[in-house]
N, CA, C and O atoms as a Maestro MAE file, in Angstrom:
{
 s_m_m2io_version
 :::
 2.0.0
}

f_m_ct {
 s_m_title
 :::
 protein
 m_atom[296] {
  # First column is atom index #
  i_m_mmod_type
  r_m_x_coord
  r_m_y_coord
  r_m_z_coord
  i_m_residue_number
  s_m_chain_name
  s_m_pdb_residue_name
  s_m_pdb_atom_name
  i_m_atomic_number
  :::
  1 25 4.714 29.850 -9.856 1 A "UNK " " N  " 7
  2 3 5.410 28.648 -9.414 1 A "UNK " " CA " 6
  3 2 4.501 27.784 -8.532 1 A "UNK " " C  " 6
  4 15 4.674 26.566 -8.503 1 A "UNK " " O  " 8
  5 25 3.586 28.344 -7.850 2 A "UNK " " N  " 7
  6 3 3.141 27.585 -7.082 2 A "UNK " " CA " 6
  7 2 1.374 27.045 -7.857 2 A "UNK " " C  " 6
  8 15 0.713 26.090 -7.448 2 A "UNK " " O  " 8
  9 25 1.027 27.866 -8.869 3 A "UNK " " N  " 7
  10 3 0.007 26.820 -9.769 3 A "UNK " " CA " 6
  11 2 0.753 25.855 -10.370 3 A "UNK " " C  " 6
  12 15 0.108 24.881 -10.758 3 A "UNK " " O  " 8
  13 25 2.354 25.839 -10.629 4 A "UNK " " N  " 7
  14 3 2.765 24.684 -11.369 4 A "UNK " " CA " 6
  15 2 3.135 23.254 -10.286 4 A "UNK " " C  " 6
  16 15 3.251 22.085 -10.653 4 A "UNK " " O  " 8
  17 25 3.237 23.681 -9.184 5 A "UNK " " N  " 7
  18 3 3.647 22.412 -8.566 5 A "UNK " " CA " 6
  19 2 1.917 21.596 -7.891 5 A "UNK " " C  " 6
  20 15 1.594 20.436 -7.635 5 A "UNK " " O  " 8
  21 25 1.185 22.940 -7.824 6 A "UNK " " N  " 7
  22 3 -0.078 22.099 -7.575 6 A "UNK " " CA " 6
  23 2 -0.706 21.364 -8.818 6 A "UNK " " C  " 6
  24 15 -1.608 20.536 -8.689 6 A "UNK " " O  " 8
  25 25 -0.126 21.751 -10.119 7 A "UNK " " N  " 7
  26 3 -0.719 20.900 -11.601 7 A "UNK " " CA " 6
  27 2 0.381 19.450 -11.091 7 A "UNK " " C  " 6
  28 15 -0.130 18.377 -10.770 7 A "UNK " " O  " 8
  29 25 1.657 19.630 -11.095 8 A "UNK " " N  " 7
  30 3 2.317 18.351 -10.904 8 A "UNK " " CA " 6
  31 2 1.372 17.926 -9.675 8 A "UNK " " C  " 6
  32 15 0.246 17.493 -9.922 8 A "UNK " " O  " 8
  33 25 1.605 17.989 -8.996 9 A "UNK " " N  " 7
  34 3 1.191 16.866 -7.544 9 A "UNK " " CA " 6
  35 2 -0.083 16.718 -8.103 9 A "UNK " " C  " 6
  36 15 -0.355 15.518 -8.104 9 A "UNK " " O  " 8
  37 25 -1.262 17.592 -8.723 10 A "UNK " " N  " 7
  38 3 -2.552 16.514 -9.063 10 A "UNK " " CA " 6
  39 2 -2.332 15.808 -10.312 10 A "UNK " " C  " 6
  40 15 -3.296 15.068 -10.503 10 A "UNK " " O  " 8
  41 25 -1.393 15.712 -11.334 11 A "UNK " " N  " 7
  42 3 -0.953 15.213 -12.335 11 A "UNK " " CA " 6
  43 2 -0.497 13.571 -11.841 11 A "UNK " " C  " 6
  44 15 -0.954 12.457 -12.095 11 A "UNK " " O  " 8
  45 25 0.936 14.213 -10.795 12 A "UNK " " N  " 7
  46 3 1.087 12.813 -10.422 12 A "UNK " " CA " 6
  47 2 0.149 12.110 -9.450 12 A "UNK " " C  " 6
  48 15 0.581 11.104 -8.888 12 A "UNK " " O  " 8
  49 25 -0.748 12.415 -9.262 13 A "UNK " " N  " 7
  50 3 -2.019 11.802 -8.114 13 A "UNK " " CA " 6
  51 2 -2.827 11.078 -9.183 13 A "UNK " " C  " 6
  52 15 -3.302 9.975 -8.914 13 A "UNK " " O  " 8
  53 25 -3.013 11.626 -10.369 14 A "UNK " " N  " 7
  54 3 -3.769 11.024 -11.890 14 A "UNK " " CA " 6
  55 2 -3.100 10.067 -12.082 14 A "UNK " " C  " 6
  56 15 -3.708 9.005 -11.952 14 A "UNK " " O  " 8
  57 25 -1.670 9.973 -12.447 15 A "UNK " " N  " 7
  58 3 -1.090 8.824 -13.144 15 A "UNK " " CA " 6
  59 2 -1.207 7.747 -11.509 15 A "UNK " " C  " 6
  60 15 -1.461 6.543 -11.554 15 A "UNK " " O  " 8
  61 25 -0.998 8.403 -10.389 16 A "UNK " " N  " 7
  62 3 -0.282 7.037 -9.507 16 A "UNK " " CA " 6
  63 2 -2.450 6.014 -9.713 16 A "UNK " " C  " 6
  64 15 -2.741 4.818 -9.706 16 A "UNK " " O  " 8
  65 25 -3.208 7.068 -9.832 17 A "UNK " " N  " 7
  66 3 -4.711 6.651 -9.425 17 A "UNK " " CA " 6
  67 2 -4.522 5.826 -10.799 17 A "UNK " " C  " 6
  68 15 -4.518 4.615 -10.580 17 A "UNK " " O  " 8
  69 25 -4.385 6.122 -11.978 18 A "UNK " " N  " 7
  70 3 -4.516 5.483 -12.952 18 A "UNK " " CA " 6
  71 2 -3.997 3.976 -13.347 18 A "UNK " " C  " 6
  72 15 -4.486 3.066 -14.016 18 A "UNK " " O  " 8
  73 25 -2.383 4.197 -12.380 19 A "UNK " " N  " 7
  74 3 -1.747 2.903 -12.608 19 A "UNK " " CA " 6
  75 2 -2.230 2.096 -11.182 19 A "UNK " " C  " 6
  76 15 -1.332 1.311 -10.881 19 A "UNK " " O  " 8
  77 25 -3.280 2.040 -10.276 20 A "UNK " " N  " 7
  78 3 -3.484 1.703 -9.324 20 A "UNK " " CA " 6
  79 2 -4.768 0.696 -9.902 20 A "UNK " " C  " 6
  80 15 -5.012 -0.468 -9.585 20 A "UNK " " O  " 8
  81 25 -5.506 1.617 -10.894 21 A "UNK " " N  " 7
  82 3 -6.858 0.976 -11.338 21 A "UNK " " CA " 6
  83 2 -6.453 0.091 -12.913 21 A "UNK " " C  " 6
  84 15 -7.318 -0.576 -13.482 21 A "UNK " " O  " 8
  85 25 -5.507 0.179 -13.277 22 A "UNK " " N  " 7
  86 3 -4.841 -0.680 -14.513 22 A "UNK " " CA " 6
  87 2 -4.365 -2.066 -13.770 22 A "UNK " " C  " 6
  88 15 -4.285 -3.165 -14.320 22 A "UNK " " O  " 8
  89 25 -4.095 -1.801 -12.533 23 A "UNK " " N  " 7
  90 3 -3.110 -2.726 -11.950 23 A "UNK " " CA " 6
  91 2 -4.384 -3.916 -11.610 23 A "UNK " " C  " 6
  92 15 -4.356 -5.069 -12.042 23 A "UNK " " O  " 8
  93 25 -5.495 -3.331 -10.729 24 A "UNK " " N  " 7
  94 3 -6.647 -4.215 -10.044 24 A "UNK " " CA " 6
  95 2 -6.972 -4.812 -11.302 24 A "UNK " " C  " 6
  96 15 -7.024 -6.041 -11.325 24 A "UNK " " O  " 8
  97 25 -7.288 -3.934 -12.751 25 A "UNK " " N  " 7
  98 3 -8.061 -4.836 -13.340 25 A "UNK " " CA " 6
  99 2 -7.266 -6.038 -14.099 25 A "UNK " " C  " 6
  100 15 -7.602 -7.113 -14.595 25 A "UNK " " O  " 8
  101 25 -6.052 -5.327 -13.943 26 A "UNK " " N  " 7
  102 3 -5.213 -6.759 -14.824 26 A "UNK " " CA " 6
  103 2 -4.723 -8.113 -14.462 26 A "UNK " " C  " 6
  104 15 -4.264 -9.011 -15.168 26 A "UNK " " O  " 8
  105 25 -5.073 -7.985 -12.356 27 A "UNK " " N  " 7
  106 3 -4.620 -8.883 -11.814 27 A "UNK " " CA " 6
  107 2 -6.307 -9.338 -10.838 27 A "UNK " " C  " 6
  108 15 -6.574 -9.400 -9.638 27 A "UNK " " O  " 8
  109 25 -6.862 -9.499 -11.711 28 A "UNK " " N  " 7
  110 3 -8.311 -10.651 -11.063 28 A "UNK " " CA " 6
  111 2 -8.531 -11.767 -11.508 28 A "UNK " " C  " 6
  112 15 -9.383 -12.269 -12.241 28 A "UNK " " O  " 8
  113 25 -7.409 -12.193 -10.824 29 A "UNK " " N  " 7
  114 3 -7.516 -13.945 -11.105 29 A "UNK " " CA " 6
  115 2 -7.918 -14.407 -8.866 29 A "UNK " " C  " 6
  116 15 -6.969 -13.967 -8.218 29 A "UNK " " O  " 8
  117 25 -8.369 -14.693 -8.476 30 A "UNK " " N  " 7
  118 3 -8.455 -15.930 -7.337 30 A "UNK " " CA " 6
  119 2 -7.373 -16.325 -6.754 30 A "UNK " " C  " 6
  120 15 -6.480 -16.886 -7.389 30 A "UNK " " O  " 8
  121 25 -7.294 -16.074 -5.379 31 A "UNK " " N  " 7
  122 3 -5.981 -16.536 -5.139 31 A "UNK " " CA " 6
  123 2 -6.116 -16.965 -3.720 31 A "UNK " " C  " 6
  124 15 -6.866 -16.165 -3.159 31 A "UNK " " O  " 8
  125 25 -5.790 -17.699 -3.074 32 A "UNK " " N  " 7
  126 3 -6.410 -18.065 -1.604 32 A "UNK " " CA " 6
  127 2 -4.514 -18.141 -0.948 32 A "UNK " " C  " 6
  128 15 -3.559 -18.875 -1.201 32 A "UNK " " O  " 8
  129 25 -4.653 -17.407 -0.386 33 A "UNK " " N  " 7
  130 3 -3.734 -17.536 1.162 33 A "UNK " " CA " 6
  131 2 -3.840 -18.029 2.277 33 A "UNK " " C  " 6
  132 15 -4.931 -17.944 2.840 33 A "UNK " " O  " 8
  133 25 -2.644 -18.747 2.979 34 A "UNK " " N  " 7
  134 3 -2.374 -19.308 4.000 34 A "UNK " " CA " 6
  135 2 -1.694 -18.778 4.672 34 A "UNK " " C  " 6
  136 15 -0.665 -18.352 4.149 34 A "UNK " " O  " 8
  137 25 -1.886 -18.545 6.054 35 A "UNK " " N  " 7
  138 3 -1.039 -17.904 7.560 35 A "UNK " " CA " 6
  139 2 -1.132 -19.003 8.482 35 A "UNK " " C  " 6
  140 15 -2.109 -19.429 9.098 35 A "UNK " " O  " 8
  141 25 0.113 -19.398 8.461 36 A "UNK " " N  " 7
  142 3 0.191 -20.208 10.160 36 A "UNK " " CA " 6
  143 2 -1.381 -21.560 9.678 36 A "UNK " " C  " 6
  144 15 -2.452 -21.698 10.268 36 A "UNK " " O  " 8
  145 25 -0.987 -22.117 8.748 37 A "UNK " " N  " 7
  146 3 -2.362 -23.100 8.397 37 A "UNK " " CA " 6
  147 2 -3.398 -22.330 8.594 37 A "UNK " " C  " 6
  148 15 -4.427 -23.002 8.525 37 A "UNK " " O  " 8
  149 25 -3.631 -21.040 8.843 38 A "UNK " " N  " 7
  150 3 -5.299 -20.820 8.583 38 A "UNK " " CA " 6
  151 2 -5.560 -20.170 7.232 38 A "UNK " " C  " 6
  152 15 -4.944 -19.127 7.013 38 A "UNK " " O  " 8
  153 25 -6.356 -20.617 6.324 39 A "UNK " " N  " 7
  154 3 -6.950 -20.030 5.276 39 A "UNK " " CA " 6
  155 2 -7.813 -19.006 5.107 39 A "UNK " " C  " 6
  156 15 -8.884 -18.977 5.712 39 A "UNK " " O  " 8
  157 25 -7.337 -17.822 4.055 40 A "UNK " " N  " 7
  158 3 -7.783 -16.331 4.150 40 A "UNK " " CA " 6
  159 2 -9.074 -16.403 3.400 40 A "UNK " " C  " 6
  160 15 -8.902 -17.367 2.654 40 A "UNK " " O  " 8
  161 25 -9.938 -16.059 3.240 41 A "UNK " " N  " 7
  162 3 -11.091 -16.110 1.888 41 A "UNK " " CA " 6
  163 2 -10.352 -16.287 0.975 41 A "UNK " " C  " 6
  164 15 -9.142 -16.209 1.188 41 A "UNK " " O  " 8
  165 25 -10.793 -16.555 -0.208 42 A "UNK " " N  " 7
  166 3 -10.482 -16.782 -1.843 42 A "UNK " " CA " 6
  167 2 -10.754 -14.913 -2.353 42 A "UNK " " C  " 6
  168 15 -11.836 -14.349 -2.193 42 A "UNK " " O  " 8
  169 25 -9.592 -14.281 -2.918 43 A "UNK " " N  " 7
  170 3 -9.779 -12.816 -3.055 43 A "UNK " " CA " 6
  171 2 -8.781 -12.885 -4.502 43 A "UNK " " C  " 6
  172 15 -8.024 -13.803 -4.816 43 A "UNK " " O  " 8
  173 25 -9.071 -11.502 -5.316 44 A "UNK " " N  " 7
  174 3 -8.132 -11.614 -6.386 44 A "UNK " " CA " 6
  175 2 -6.607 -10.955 -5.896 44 A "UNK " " C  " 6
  176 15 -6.452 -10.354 -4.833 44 A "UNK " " O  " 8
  177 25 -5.763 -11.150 -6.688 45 A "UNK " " N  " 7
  178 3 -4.488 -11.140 -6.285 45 A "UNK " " CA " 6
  179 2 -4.256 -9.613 -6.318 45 A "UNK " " C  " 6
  180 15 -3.710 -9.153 -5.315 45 A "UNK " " O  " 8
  181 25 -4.502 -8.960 -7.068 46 A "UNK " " N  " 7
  182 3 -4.661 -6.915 -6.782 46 A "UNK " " CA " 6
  183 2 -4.828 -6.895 -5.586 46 A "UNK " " C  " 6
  184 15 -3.960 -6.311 -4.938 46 A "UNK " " O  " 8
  185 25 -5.955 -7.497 -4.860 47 A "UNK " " N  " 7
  186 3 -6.730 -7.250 -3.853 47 A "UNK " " CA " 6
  187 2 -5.678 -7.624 -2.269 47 A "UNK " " C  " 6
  188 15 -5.823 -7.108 -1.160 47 A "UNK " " O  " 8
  189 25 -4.680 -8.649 -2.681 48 A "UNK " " N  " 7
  190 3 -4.072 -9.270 -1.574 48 A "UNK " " CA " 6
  191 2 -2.627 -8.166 -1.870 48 A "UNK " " C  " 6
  192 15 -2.169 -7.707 -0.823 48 A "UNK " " O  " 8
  193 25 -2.030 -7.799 -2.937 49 A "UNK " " N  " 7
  194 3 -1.140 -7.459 -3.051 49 A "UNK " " CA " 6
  195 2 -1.204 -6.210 -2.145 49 A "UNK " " C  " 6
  196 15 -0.557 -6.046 -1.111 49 A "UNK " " O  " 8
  197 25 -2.440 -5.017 -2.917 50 A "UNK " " N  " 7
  198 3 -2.939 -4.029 -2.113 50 A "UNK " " CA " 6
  199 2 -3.150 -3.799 -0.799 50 A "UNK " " C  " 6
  200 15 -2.748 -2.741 -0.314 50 A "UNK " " O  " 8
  201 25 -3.799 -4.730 -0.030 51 A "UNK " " N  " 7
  202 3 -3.681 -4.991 1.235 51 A "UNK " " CA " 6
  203 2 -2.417 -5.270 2.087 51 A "UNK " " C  " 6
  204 15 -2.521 -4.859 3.243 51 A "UNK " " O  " 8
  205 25 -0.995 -6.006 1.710 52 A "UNK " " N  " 7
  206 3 0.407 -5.945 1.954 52 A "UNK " " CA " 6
  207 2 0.571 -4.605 1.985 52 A "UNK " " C  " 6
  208 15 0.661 -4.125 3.115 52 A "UNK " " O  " 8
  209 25 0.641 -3.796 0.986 53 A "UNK " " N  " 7
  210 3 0.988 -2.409 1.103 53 A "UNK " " CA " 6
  211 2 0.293 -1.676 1.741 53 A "UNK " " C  " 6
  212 15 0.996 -0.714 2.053 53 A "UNK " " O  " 8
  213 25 -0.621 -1.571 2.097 54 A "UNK " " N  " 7
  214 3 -1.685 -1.070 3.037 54 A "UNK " " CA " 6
  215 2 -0.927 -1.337 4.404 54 A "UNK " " C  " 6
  216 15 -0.798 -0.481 5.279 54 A "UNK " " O  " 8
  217 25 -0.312 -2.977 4.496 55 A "UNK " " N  " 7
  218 3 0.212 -2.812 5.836 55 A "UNK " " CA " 6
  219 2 1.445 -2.363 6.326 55 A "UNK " " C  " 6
  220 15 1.751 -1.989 7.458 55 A "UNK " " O  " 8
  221 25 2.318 -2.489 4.972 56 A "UNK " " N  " 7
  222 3 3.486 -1.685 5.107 56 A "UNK " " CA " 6
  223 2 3.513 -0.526 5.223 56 A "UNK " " C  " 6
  224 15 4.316 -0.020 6.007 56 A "UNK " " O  " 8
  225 25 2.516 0.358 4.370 57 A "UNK " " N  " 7
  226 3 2.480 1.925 4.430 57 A "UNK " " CA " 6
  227 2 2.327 2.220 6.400 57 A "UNK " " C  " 6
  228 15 2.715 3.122 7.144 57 A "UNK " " O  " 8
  229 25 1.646 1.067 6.589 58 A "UNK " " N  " 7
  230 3 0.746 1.639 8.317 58 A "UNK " " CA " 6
  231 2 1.630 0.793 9.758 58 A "UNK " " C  " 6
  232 15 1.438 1.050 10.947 58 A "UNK " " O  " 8
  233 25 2.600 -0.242 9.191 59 A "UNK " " N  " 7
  234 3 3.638 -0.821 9.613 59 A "UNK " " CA " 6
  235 2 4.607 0.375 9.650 59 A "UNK " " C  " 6
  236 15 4.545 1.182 10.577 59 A "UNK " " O  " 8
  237 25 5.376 0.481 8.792 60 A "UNK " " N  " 7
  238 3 6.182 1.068 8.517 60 A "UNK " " CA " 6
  239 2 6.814 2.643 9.564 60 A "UNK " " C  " 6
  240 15 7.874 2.833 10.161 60 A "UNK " " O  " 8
  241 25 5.892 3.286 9.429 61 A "UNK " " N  " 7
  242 3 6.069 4.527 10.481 61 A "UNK " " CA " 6
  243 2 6.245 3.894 11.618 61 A "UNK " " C  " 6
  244 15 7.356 3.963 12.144 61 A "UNK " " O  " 8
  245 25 4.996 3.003 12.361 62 A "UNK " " N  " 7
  246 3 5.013 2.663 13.294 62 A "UNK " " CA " 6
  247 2 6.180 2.369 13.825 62 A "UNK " " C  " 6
  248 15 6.451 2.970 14.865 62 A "UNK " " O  " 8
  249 25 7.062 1.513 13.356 63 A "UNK " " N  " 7
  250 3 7.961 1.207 13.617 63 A "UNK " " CA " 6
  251 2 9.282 1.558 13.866 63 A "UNK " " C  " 6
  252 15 10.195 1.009 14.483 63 A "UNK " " O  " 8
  253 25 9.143 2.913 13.059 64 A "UNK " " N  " 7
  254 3 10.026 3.783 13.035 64 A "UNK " " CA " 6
  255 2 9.716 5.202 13.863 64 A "UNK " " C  " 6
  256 15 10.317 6.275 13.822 64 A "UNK " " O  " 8
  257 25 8.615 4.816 14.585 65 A "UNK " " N  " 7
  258 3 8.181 5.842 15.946 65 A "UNK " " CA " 6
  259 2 8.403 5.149 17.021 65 A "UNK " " C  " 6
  260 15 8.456 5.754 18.091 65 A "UNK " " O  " 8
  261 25 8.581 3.742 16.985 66 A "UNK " " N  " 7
  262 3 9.175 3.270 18.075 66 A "UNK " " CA " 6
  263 2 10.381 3.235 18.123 66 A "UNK " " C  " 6
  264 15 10.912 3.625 19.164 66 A "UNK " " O  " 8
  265 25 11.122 2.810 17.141 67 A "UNK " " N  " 7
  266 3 12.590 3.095 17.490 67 A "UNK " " CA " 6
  267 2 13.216 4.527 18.116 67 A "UNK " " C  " 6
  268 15 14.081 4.976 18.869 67 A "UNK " " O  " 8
  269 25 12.106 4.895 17.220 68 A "UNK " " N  " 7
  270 3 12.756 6.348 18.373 68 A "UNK " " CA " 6
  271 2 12.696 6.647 19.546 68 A "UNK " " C  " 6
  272 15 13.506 7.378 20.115 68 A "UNK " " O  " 8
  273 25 11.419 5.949 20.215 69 A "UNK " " N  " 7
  274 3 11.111 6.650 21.324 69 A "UNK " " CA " 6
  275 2 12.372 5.376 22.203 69 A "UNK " " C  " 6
  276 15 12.626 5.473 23.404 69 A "UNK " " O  " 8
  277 25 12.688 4.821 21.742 70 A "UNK " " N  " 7
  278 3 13.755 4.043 22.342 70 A "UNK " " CA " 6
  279 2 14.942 4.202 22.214 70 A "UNK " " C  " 6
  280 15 15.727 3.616 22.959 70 A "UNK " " O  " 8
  281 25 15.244 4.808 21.504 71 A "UNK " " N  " 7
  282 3 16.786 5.984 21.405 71 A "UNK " " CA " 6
  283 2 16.652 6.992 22.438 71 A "UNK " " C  " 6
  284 15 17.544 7.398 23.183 71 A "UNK " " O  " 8
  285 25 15.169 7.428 22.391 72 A "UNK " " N  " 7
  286 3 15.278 8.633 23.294 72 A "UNK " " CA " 6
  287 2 15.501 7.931 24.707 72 A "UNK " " C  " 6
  288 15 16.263 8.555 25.445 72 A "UNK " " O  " 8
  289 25 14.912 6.606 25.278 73 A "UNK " " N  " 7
  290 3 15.067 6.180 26.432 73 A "UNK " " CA " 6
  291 2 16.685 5.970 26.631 73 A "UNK " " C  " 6
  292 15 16.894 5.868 27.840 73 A "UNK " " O  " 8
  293 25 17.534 5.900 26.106 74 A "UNK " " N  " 7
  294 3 18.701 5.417 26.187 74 A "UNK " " CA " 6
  295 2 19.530 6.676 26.753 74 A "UNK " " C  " 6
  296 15 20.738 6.575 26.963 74 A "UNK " " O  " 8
  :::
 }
 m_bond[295] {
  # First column is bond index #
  i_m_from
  i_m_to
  i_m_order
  :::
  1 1 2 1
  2 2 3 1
  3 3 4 2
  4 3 5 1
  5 5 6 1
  6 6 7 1
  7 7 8 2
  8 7 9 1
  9 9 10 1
  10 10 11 1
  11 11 12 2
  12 11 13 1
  13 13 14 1
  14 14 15 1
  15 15 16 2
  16 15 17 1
  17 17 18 1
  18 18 19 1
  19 19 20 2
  20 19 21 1
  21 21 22 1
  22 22 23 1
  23 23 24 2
  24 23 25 1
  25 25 26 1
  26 26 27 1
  27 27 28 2
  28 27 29 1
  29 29 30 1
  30 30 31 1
  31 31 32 2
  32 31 33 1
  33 33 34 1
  34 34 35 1
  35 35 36 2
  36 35 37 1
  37 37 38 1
  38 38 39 1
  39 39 40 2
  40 39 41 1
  41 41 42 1
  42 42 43 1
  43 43 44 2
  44 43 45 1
  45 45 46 1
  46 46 47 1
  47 47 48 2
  48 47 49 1
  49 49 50 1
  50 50 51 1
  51 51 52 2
  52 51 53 1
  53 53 54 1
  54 54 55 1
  55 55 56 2
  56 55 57 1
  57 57 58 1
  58 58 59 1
  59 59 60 2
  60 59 61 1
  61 61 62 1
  62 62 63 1
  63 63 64 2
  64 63 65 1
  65 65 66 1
  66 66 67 1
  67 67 68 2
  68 67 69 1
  69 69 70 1
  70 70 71 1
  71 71 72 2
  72 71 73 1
  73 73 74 1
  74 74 75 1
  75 75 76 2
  76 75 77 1
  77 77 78 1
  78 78 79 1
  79 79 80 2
  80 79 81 1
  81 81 82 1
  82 82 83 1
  83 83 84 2
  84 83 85 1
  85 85 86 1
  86 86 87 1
  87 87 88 2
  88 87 89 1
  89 89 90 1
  90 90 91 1
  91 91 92 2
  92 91 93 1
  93 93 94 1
  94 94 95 1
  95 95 96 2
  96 95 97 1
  97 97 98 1
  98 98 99 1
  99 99 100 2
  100 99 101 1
  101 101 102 1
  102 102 103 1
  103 103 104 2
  104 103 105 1
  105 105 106 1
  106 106 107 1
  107 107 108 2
  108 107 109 1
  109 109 110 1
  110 110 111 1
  111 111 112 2
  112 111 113 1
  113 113 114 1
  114 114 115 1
  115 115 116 2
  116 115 117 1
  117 117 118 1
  118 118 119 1
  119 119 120 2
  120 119 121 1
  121 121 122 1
  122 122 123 1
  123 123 124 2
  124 123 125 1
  125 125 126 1
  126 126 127 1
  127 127 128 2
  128 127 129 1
  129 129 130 1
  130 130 131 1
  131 131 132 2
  132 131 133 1
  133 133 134 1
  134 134 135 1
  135 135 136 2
  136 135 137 1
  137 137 138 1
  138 138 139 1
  139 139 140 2
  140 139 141 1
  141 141 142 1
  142 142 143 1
  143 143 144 2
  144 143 145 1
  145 145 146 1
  146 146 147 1
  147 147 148 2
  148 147 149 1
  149 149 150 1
  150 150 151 1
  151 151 152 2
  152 151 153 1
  153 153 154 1
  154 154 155 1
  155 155 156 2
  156 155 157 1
  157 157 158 1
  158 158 159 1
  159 159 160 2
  160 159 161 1
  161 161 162 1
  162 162 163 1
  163 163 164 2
  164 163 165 1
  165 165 166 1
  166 166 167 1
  167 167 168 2
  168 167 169 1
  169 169 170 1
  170 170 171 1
  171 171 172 2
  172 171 173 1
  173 173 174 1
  174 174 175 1
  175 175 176 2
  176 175 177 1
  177 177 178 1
  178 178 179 1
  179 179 180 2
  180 179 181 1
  181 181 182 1
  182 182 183 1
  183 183 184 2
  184 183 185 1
  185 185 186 1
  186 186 187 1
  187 187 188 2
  188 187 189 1
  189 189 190 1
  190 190 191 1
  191 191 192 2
  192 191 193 1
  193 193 194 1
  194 194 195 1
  195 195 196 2
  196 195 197 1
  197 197 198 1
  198 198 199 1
  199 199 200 2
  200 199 201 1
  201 201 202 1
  202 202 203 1
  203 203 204 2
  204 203 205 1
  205 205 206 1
  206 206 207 1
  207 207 208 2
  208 207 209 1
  209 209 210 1
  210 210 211 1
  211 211 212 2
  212 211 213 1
  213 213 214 1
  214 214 215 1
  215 215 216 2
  216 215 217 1
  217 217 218 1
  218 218 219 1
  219 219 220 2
  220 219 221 1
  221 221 222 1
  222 222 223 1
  223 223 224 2
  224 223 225 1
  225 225 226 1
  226 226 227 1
  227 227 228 2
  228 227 229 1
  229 229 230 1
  230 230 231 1
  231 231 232 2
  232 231 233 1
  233 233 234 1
  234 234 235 1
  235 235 236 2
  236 235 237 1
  237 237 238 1
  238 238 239 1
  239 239 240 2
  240 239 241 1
  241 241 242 1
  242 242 243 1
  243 243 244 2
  244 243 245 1
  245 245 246 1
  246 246 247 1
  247 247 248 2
  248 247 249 1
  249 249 250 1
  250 250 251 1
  251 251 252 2
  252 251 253 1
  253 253 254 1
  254 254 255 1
  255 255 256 2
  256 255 257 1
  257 257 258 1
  258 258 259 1
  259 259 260 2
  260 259 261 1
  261 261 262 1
  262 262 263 1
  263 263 264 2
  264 263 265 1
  265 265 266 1
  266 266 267 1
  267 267 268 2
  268 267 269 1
  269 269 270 1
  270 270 271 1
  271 271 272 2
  272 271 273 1
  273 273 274 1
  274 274 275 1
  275 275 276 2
  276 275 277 1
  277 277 278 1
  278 278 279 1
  279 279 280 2
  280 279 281 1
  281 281 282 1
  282 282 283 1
  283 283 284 2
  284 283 285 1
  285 285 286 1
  286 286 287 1
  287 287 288 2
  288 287 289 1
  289 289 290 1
  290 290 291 1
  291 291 292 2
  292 291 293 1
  293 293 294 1
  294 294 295 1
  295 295 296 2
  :::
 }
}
């Protein structure tokens, strides 16, 4: 049981890597972003999408380690 769940988890680590590198190459078109009027470099759109999730993955906890520690103050 436990060689079969280590074949799944590197199985699904193959497909998520696979649909990660299908995704970059299908979306390189140029795309320039704006924040608050300042302009980001000119980057392909994989590249900006990827980076959002990058900040959500590293947002995300954060945020939800603070709420806690602010429940606990209460």
């Amino acid at each position: 049981m436990r060689n079969f769940r280590r074949l799944a988890f590197v199985v699904a680590a193959l497909f998520v890597a696979l649909a990660i590198i299908l995704f970059v190459l299908e979306n390189n078109q140029p795309a320039t972003l704006l924040f608050l009027g300042w302009p980001a470099p000119e980057l392909p759109v994989s590249v900006c999408v990827l980076l959002a999730l990058l900040a959500g993955m590293m947002l995300g906890p954060l945020l939800t380690w603070f709420m806690r520690g602010r429940r606990r103050l209460k």
